[in-house]
MISE-442163 format. One line per 10 residues: number of its first residue (from 1); their letters; for each residue y, z, x of C-alpha. Coordinates in steps of 0.1 Angstrom, whole numbers. Example, Ala and Ser with C-alpha at 12.3 -4.5 7.8 and 13.67 -1.06 7.14 Angstrom:
1 = AS = -45/78/123  -11/71/137
end
This chain:
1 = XXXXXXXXXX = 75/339/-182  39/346/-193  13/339/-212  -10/357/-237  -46/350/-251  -60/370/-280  -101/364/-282  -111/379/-313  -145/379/-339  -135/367/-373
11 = XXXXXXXXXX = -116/392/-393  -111/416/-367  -73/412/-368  -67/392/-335  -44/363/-357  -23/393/-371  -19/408/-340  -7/374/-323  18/368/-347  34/398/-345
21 = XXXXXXXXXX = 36/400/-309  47/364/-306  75/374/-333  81/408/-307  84/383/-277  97/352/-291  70/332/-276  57/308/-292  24/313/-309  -4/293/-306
31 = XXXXXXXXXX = -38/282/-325  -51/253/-343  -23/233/-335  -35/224/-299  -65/210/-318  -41/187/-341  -26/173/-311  -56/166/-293  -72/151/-326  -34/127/-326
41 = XXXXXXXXXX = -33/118/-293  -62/106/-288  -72/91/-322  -99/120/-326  -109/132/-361  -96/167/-362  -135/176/-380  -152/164/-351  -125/184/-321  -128/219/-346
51 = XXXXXXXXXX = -166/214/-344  -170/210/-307  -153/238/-295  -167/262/-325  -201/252/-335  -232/255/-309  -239/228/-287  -274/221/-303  -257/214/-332  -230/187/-308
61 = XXXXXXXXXX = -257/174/-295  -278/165/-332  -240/152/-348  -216/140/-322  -223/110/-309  -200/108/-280  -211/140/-264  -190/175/-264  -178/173/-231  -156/142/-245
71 = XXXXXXXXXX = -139/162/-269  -138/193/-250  -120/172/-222  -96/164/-251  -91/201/-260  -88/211/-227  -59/188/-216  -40/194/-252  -43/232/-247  -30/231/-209
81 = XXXXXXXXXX = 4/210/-217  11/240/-242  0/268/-216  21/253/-190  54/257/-211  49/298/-206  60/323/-231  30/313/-256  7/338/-273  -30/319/-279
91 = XXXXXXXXXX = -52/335/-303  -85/319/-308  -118/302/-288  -115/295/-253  -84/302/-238  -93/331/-215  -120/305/-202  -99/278/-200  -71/297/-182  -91/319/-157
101 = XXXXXXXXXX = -76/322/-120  -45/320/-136  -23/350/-127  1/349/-155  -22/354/-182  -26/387/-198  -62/383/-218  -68/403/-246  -99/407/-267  -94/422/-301
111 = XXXXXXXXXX = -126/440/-315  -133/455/-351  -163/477/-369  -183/452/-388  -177/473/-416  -140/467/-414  -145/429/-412  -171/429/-439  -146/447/-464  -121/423/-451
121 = XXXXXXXXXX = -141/393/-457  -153/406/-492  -116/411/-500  -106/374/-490  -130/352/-504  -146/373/-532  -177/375/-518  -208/401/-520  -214/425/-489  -246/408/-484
131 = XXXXXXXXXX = -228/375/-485  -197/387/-460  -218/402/-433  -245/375/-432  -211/352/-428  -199/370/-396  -233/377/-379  -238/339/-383  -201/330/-368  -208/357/-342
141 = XXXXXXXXXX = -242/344/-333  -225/309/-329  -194/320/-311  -217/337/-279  -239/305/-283  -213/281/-275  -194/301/-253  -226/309/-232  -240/272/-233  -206/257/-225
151 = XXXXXXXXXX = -194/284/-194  -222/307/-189  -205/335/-198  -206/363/-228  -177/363/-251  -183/405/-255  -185/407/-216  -153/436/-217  -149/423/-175  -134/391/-186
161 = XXXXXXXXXX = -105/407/-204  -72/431/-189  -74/444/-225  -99/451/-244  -86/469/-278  -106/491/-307  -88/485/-342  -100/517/-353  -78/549/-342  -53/523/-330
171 = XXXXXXXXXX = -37/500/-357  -24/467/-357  12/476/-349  0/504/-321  -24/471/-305  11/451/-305  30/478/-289  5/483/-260  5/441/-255  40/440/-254
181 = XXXXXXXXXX = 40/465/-228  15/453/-207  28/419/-202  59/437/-189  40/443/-157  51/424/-126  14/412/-123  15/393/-157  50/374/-146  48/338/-134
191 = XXXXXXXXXX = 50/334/-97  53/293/-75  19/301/-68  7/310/-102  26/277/-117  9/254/-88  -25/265/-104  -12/260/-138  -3/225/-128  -37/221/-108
201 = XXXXXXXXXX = -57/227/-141  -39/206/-159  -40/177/-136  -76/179/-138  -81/180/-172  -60/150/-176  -78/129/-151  -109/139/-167  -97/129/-201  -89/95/-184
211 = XXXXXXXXXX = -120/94/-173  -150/105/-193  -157/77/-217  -166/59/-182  -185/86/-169  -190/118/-190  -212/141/-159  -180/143/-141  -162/173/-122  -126/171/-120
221 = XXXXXXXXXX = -103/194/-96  -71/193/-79  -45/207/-55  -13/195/-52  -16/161/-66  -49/155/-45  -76/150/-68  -117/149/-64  -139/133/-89  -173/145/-81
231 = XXXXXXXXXX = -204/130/-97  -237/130/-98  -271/103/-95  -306/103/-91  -306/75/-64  -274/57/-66  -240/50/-85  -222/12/-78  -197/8/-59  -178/-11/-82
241 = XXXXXXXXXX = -181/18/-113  -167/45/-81  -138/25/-74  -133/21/-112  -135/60/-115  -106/60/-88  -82/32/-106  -85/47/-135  -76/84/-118  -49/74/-97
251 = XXXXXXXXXX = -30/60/-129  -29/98/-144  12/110/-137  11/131/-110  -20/121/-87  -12/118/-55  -43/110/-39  -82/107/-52  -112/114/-32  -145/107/-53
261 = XXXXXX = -175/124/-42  -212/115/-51  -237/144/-50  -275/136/-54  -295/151/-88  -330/168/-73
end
């Protein structure tokens, strides 16, 4: 049992490549969907969930009133209950962030020639070259933006990846072949300790999505049901809104335990 996430650019063949390995697999493969069920369960317009985890946070910050990290928090926990059924393929933002540490995961990152994509993009929307490639240099741009601003790190960073895959020489069906055989490996299969983590993440993202309309500069992790809420304060936070934080937390199925911690802002 395993799970795969495909981080691609637009048009550079990642969703293709997902489906067909899913299909290879029989996993189940996953996209937009966990944004849907975010945006349902939590009475979230589906606009506002697409926006926060694609669009750069400048923009967040000018449009959405309650803040990214609330709807990330929302993402996060929607996208963890599907990664914790296994046999999943993931293709698009954030997954290979979300699910780092994890030892099950085989991440992927699909790259094209702009060329490619530009023809591609001409093709499908019947569009001028100038048009297409000022499209994707603008969803590019905005991609590493958010992804910088949100986890410090570079989408194109080739470390964060097992597999980092050229659609040039090697095709669409060749890039499914060498996926499938990768997550073969005894290192991609799911291990006690691997699902413990799994669970771990998920606990914390649910507590913090219990959470974070109370107190949104919160840091949420767990192990083994043991949970610690850590926030921060520029002289002091009630007592009354900490044991509130805790309440709330230890109502979340599965916490065993919660430990808030208070660190001071300099």
């Amino acid at each position: 049992m395993s799970v795969i996430t495909i981080s691609r650019g637009t048009y550079s063949g990642g969703k293709e490549i997902a489906e067909k390995v899913a299909k290879r697999l029989n996993y189940e493969c996953v996209a937009r969907e966990t944004i849907l069920e975010a945006s349902k369960e939590f009475n979230i317009p589906e606009i506002k969930l697409v926006g926060a985890i694609h669009d750069a946070p400048s923009i967040l910050d000018r449009f959405f009133n309650y803040g990214k990290e609330k709807f990330l928090a929302y993402f996060h926990t929607a996208f963890l209950e599907h990664m914790k059924k296994d046999n999943i393929v993931y293709h698009g933002l954030a997954g290979h962030f979300i699910l780092r540490g994890i030892s099950h995961v085989l991440k992927v990152r699909i790259i094209a020639d702009m060329e490619d994509r530009v023809k591609l993009e001409m093709q499908r929307k019947g569009v001028s070259e100038e048009e297409a490639r000022n499209f994707l240099v603008h969803d590019d741009r905005e991609r590493t933006k958010w992804s910088q601003a949100l986890y410090g790190i570079d989408t194109n960073d080739a470390s964060l990846y097992d597999l980092v895959i050229h659609l040039r020489k090697i095709t669409v069906d060749d890039a499914v072949d060498i996926i499938c055989r990768a997550i073969g490996l005894k290192q991609f299969k799911s291990t006690p300790e691997s699902q413990n983590a799994m669970d771990d993440l998920l606990l914390s993202a649910m507590v913090t999505s219990s959470i974070i309309n109370m107190k949104p500069d919160i840091y949420v992790t767990s192990k083994m049901g043991a949970v610690t809420i850590t926030t921060y304060a520029s002289t002091f936070v009630e007592d009354e809104l900490l044991r509130a934080l805790e309440s709330e937390a230890k109502k979340v199925p599965g916490v065993k335990e919660v430990r808030v911690s208070v660190r001071s802002l300099r």
